[in-house]
N, C-alpha and C positions, 0 to 999 in steps of 0.2 A: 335200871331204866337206862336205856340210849336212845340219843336225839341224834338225827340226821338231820342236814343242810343247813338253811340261813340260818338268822338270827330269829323271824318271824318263830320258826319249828323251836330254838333253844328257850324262847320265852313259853311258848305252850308248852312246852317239856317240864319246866320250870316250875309252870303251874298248874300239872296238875301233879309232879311231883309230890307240892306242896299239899294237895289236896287230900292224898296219899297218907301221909305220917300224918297229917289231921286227924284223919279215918282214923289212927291207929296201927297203919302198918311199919311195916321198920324198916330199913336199909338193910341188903345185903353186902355182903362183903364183894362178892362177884355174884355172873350171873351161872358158874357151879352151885352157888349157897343156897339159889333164892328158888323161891318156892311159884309163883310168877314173875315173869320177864316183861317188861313194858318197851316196843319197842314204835319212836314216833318217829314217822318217816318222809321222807323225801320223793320227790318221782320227776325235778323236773331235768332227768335226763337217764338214758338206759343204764349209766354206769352208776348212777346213783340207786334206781331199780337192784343192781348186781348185788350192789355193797348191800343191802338190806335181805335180799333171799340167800346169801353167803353168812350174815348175821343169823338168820334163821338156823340153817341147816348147824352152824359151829354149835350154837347152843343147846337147840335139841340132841347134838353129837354128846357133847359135853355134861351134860343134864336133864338126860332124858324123864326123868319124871317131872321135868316143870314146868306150868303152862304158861302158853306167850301169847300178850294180847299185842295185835299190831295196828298201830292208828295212823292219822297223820294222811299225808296227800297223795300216797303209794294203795294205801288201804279205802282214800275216797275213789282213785282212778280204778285199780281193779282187784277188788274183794276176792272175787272167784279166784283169782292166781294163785291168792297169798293164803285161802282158806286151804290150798289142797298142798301145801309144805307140813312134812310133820310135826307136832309140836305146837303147832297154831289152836288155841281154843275160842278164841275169839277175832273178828275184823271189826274194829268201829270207826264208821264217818267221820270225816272232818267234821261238822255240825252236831253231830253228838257225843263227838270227844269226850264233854265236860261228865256223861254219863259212864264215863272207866272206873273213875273212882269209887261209884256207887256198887259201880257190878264187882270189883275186886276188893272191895270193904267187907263182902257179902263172902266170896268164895264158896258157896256150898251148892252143893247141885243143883240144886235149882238156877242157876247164876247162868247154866248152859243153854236154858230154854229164853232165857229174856230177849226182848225182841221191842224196838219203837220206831213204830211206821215205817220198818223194813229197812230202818239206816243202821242199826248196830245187826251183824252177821253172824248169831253161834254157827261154827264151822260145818254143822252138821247139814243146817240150812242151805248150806252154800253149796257143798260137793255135787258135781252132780246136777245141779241147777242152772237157770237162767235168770238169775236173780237181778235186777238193773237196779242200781244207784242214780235218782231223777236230779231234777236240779232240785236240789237241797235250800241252795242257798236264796233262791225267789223270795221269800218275807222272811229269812232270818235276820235279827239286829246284833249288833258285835255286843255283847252282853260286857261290864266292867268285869274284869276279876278281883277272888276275893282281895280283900288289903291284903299286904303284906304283912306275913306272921313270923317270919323269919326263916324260915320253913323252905329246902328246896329249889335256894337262889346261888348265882355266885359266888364266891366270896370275895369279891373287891368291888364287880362290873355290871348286874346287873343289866336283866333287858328287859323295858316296859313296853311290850305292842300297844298302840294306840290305836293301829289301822291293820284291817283285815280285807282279802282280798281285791282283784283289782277289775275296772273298768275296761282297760284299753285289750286288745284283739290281736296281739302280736302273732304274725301265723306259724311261729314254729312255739310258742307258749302254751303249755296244757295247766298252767295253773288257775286262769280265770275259770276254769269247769272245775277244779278242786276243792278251791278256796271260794270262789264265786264272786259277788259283786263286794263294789267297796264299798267296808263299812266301816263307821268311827267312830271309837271311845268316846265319849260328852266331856267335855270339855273340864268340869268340875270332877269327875271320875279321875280322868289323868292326874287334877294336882294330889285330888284325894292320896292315891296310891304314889305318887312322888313324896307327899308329904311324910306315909307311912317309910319310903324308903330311906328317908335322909333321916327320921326319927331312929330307925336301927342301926344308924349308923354307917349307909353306906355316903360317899364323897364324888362317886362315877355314876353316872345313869344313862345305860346307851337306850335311846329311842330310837324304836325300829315297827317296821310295816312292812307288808307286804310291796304298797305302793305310798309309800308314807309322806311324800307330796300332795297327797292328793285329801290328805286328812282334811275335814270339816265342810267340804264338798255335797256330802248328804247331810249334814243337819242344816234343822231349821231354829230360827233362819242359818244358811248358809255362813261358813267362815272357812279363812285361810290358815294354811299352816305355820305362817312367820306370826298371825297373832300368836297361838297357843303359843308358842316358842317364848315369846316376849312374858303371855302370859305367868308360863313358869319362871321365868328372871323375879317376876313380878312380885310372884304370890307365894314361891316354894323357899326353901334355902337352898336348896341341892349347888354343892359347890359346883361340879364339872357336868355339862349336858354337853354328850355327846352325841351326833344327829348320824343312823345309819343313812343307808342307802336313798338317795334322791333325788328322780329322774330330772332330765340336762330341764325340762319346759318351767319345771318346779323351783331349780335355781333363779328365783325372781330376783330385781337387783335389791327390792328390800329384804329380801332371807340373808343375802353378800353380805349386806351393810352389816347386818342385825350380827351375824355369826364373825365377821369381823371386825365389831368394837363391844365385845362383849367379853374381858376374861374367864366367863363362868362358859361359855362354850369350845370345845375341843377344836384346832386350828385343822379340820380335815374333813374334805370333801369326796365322797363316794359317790359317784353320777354313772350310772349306766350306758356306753356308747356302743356295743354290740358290733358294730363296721362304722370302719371311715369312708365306704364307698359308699355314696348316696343308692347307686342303684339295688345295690343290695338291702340298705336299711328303704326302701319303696318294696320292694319283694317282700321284708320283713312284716311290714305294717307300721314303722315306726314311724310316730309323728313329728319328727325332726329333720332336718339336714344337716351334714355335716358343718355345713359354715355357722348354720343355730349352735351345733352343738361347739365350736370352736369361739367363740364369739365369749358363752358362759364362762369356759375353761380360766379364757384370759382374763377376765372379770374377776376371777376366784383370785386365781396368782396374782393380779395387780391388789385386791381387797388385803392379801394376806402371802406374803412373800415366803414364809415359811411352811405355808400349810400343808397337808397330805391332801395328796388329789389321787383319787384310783378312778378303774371304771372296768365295769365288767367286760370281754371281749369274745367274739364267735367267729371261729375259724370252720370255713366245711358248710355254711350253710347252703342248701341246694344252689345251683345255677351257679356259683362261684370262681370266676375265672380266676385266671393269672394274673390278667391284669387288673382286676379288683381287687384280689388279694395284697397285690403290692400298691395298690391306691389306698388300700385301710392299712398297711404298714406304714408308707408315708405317713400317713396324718396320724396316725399316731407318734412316731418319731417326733413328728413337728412338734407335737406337744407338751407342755411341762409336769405329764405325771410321775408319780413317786412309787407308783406298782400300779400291776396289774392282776384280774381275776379271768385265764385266759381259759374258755372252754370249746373244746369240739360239739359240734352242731350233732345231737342226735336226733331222731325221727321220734315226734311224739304221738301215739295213738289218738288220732281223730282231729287231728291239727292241720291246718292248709299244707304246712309246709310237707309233713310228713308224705303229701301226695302229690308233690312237685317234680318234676322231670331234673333230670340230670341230678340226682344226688353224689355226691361229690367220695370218690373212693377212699378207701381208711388210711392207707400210706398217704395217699395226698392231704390229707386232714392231721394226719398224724407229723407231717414233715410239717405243715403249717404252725403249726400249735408250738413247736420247738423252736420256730424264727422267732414268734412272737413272746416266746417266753426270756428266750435270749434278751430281746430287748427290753422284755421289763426289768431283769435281772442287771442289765446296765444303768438303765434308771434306777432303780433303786439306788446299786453301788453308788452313784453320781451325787444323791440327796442325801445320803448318810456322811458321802465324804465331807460335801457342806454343813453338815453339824457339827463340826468336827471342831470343837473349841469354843460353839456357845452355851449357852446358857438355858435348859429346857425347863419345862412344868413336867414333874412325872406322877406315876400313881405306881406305888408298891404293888406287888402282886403277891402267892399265895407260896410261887419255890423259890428256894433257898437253897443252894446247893456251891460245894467248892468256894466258903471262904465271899459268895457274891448273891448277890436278892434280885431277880427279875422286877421289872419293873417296865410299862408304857409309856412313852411320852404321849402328850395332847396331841404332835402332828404324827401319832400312829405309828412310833417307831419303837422297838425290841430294846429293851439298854437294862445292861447289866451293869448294876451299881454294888462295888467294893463296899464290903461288911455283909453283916448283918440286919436287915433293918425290918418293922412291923409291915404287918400287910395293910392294905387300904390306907395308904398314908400320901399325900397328894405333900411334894418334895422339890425344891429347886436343885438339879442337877449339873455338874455342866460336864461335855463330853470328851474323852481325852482318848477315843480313838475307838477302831470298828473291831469285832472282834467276830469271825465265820460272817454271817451275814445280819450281825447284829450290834448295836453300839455298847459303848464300854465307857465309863465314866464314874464317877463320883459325888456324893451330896453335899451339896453347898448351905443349904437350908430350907427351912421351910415355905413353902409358894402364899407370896403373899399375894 
């Protein structure tokens, strides 16, 4: 099995992995051994597209007798592509995902004909065809997943989706037609499946969504995301709650508060800024400005002085002058973040932007993309050097290699701790210096 893109895709990966060796089927060693390939995929950009019909063809090259089902948001956008690579036996929906394991539990011929309301694709169906994928997602509800069995997760970090896709209209986004509207886990589901997590013994639990702000917005009655949050303080044990990705409107000052007087929550803020240049995030669809979005930033850094702050960034998006260019490098410069997730704008099939004038050429996007990495790469160096001597919260990780144990800190930082030490083990470290692009330090004791 491989999982492409966020966090969102490694949690459904995860479960239905899990659903998988339920069934009864077993791990391969690679995907030479295995007898079907599960591959859950990504789409929201062309290069991410590449990576997954490159995945195809290696495998089918490498293992040609083994069938590969492809699912996920590349298989919800376009079926027909991926049915006509060799090696493909099946395309299934995002929305009927949960039905892989039933059809690959089965594996016997008959498994080729199965078909529900036209969203799971045997390839044969497809070749050749005009087959359209409708909105799926009109009355479906984000369904809990099974508890946790142990089955198919992590080994230290755990990702529990709570929230499945998203509401807002960004014009270069092809994920709201993917994913579709937002939906979200009930409230009592979450601790449920927290409770199960901390019961097997994990110490990390990163919470993640699609648009995972915007959690409890569809139930009734209506609720926010900083309650769940408190909730789980409340009602779970789970030592570290780690909050993925969530957007700048979402940073309310009570979620601040909440994530900065709380040591059971991880000191690191992921907020999506896309451009610093207002006209561009107006092109976009985004419903912010940069001074909204600058406003949050410093709220964060002032709540919590240490913390990890990223944000997603898009270089190349159509219309994109020079001089906006270097207006979204300023304001980020300006800024106090600690990295960046810096991507080139590509054209998504049936997206506003995709059919905007003046798309921006590949060297020009491509010299872009390298300024802006450059300066994440400064920032970062900048925030690691400041660690440099204190005192962190870390969580073991799973390698061990050369005499030293990877391991995370809470503000999202790489540190390799001298010895030997167990994995999923939450540690006070302190840091005695960088090592490549990583911290290097030592255990001081256990995080109380």
């Amino acid at each position: 099995m491989h999982n492409f893109g966020c966090r969102a895709t490694q949690a459904d990966g995860a479960a239905l992995e899990s659903d998988l060796l339920g069934r009864g089927l077993s791990r391969a060693a690679s995907a030479s051994d295995a007898e079907v390939v599960v591959l859950n995929t990504c789409t929201v950009t062309e290069e991410a597209d590449r990576d997954v019909r490159a995945a195809i063809r290696r495998v089918h090259r490498e293992n040609p007798g083994c069938r590969i089902l492809v699912t996920g948001c590349y298989a919800q956008r376009a079926p027909q592509e991926l049915a006509g690579l060799p090696g493909v036996s099946w395309v299934v929906g995002n929305s009927h995902k949960h039905l892989a394991g039933e059809i690959l539990s089965a594996c016997h011929p008959e498994v080729a004909g199965f078909a529900s309301e036209g969203l799971l694709f045997p390839v044969e169906s497809l070749r050749g065809s005009s087959t359209y994928v409708g909105d799926m997602f009109a009355h479906t509800e984000l369904m809990a997943a099974p508890v946790f069995d142990g089955l198919g997760y992590d080994k230290t970090r755990p990702n529990l989706k709570i929230q499945d896709g998203c509401d807002n209209r960004c014009s270069f986004c092809v994920i709201p037609f993917v994913r579709g509207q937002s939906r979200s886990l009930h409230r009592d589901d979450v601790l449920r499946e927290l409770d199960a997590l901390v019961a097997a013994g994990f110490r990390e639990v990163v919470i993640s969504g699609i648009n995972l702000g915007r959690w409890g917005r569809d139930l009734e009655p209506e609720q926010r995301f900083e309650g769940l949050v408190r909730s789980t303080l409340a009602h779970t044990g789970v030592e570290r709650l780690r909050l993925s990705s969530v957007e700048p409107m979402d940073w309310t000052d009570a979620l601040i508060e909440l994530v900065a007087g709380s040591p059971r929550i991880a000191r690191h803020a992921h907020v999506p800024l896309q451009s610093g240049s207002d006209r561009v995030l107006r092109r976009m669809h985004r419903k912010y400005r940069p001074w909204h979005y600058e406003d949050r930033i410093r709220r964060i850094r002032t709540a919590m002085p240490m913390a990890a702050i990223g944000a997603d960034v898009m270089v190349g998006f159509p219309g994109e002058s020079e001089a906006e260019f270097e207006e979204n490098r300023r304001f980020i410069a300006s800024l106090p973040f600690t990295y960046l997730h810096v991507f080139t704008y590509s054209p998504r099939p049936g997206t506003p932007a995709a059919e905007m004038a003046q798309q921006i050429a590949p060297q020009i996007k491509r010299e872009r993309n390298r300024v802006l990495r450059e300066l994440a790469a400064e920032k970062k160096t900048a925030f690691m050097q400041s660690l440099v001597g204190q005192t962190v919260s870390t969580i073991t990780l799973a390698v061990v290699e050369g005499g030293r144990t990877e391991a995370l800190t809470d503000n999202y930082q790489k540190l390799w701790l001298e010895g030997h030490h167990t994995a999923n083990q939450i540690v006070s470290a302190q840091v005695r210096g960088l090592t490549d692009d990583s911290l290097a330090g030592v255990v001081v004791g256990r995080y109380q």
